[in-house]
N, C-alpha and C positions, 0 to 999 in steps of 0.2 A: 316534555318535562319528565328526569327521570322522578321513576316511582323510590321513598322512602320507607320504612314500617310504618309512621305516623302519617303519612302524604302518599296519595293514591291520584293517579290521573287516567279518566279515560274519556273515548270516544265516541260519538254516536250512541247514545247509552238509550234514546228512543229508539221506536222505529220509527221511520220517515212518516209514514201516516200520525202515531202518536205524536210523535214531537211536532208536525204541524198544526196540529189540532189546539195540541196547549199553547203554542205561538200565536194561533190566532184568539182561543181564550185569554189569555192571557194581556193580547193587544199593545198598545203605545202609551197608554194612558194607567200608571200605575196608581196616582191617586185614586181613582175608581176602587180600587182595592185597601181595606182595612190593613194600616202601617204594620201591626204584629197579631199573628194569627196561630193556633194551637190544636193539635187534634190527637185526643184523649185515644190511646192502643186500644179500649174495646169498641170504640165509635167506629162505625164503618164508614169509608168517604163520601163525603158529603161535597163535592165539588170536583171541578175534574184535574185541579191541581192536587187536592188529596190525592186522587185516585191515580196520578202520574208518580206521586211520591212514594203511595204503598207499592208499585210497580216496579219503583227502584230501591225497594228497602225491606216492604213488608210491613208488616205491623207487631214486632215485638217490643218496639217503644212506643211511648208518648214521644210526637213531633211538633217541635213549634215551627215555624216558617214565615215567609216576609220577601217581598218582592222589591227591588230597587230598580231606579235608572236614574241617574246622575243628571241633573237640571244645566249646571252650569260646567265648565271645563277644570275647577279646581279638583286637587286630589284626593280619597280617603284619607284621612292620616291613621298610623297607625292603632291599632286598637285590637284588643280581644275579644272574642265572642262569648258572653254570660247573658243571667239574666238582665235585660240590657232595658226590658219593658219594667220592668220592678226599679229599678233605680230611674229611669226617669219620671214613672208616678210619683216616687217618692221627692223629689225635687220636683216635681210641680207641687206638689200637696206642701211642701214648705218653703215654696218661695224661694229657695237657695240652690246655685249648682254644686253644692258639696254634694257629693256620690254616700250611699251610705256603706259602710263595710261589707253591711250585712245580704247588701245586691251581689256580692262579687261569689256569685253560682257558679259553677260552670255544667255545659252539655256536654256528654259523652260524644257530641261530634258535629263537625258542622261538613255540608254539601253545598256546592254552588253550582248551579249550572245556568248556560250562560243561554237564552231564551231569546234576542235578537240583537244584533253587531252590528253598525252599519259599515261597510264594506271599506268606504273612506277613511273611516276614524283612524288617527293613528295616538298613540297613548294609551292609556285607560289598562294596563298593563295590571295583572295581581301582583302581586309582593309579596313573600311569606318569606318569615327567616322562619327556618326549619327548627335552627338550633334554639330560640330565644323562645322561651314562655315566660308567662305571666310572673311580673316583680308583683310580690308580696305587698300591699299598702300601697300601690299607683291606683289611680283610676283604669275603670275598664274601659273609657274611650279616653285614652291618655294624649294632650295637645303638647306634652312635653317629651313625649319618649321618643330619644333619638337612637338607632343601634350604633354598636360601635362600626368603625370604618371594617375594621375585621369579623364583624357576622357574615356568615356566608347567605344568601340571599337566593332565592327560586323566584326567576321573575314569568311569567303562566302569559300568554298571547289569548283574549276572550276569544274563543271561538263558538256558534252557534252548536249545540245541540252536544257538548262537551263536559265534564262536570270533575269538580277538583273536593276531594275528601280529604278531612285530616278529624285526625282524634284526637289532641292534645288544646289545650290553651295558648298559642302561639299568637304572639304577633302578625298581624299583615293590615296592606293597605293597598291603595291603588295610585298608576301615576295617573297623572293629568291629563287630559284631553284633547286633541288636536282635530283640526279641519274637521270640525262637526258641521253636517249638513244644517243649516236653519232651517230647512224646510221638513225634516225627522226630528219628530218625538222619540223615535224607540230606536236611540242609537248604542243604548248598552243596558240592554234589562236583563235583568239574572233574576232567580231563585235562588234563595238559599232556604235552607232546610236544616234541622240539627235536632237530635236525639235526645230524649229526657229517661232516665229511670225512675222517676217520681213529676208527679205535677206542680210545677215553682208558681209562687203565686205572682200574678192577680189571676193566673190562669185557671185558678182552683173555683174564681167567682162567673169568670167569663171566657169563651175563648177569641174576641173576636174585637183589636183595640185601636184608637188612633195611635197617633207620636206625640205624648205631653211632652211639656217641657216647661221652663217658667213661664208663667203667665199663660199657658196652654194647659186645661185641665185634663185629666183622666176620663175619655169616655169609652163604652162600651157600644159598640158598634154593631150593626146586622149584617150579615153575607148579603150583598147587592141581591136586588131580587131578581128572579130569572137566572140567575147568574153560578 
C-alpha cells in the first residue's frame, strides 16, 4: 500500500520473538479481553499489550486500545474512529440509539495491526478512503454512509505482524469474509490502538470497559487475572 502524509503502512514493525509472544498473549479468544481499554501516559505498562504498544509509540500520549476479530463473515461498515465507548454508555444509560453530539471526539490517531490471519481467508480487506473524513452531524458508526462512486479508495491485504497508521478522522471499513475455517477462532484478530492528548471520558473514572449498548449496561471491568 502506497504511504500518504495522513496513511503510513509498515511491516514487520515487532520482532519475531515479540510479535510471537503477544500473538500468543493475545490468543483466539478476544472476549477474554475487556471490549475498550485506556492507558493513562504516566502509567507504566501494566500488560504485555501495553508494553508492545509503548514499543511502538512510546509514551507521550494517553492510549486507548481494543482488540477485535470478526465472529461472523459480514462486513465492517463504514465508520470513524472517536470516542466510540462514551457514546455507547450513553445509549445504554438512555435506552435509545440516538448517538449524542457530544461523543463525536476524535484521537489524534489510530494504529491497527493485524495479530493473526488465517492463511485461507480470503475477504476481510481494510478500506480507507483517504480523501473522505468525518461529515459533520452523521453518526460516528454511520449504517448510511455510502462514498461516492468517485472516492478514491486504499483497499490494505491483513497481514500478520503489519500495522496501518493514519492521523485524520477518515472513513474505513472492511470487506467480507470468505472460506473461513470453522475449526479457527483467530482468523482475523487485530489491535488497534489510538492516541489521546487528554483523558475522554468514562476513561477519567475507569480504564478497563465492556461494549454497552441498549439493554447492555455500562460495566467496568478488571484486567483478567494472571493476565
Amino acid at each position: 500500500m502506497e504511504d500518504l502524509e495522513h496513511i503510513k503502512y509498515a511491516k514487520n514493525v515487532l520482532s519475531q520473538r515479540d510479535f510471537e509472544e503477544l500473538q500468543e498473549y493475545i490468543g483466539d479468544d478476544v472476549d477474554y479481553w475487556p471490549s475498550y481499554n485506556f492507558k493513562p501516559k504516566d502509567v507504566p505498562p501494566r500488560n504485555k499489550i501495553e508494553k508492545a504498544i509503548v514499543k511502538l509509540i512510546g509514551q507521550d500520549n494517553h492510549v486507548e486500545y481494543w482488540i477485535r476479530n470478526p465472529r461472523g463473515q459480514e462486513p465492517t461498515l463504514w465508520h470513524v474512529d472517536a470516542n466510540e465507548l462514551f457514546m455507547k454508555k450513553y445509549i445504554s444509560e438512555n435506552d435509545s440509539p440516538e448517538e449524542p453530539q457530544f461523543a463525536r471526539q476524535f484521537p489524534l490517531n489510530t494504529h491497527i495491526l493485524y495479530i493473526s490471519v488465517d492463511p485461507k481467508m480470503e475477504g476481510g480487506e481494510l478500506l480507507i478512503l483517504p480523501n473522505n473524513t468525518y461529515v459533520e452531524g452523521r453518526p460516528i458508526n454511520d449504517t448510511n454512509y455510502q462514498p461516492m462512486d468517485s472516492s478514491r479508495m486504499l483497499i490494505v491485504k491483513p497481514k500478520e505482524n503489519h500495522l496501518v497508521f493514519f492521523n485524520k478522522p477518515i472513513y474505513h471499513a472492511t470487506n467480507e469474509y470468505k472460506n473461513i475455517d470453522p475449526l479457527r477462532r483467530d482468523f482475523r484478530v487485530s489491535l488497534m490502538f489510538s492516541s489521546w492528548d487528554y483523558i475522554p471520558k468514562p476513561y477519567d473514572e475507569w480504564h478497563h470497559w465492556n461494549n454497552p449498548w441498549v439493554g447492555i449496561p455500562a460495566e467496568q471491568l478488571k484486567w483478567p487475572k494472571g493476565a
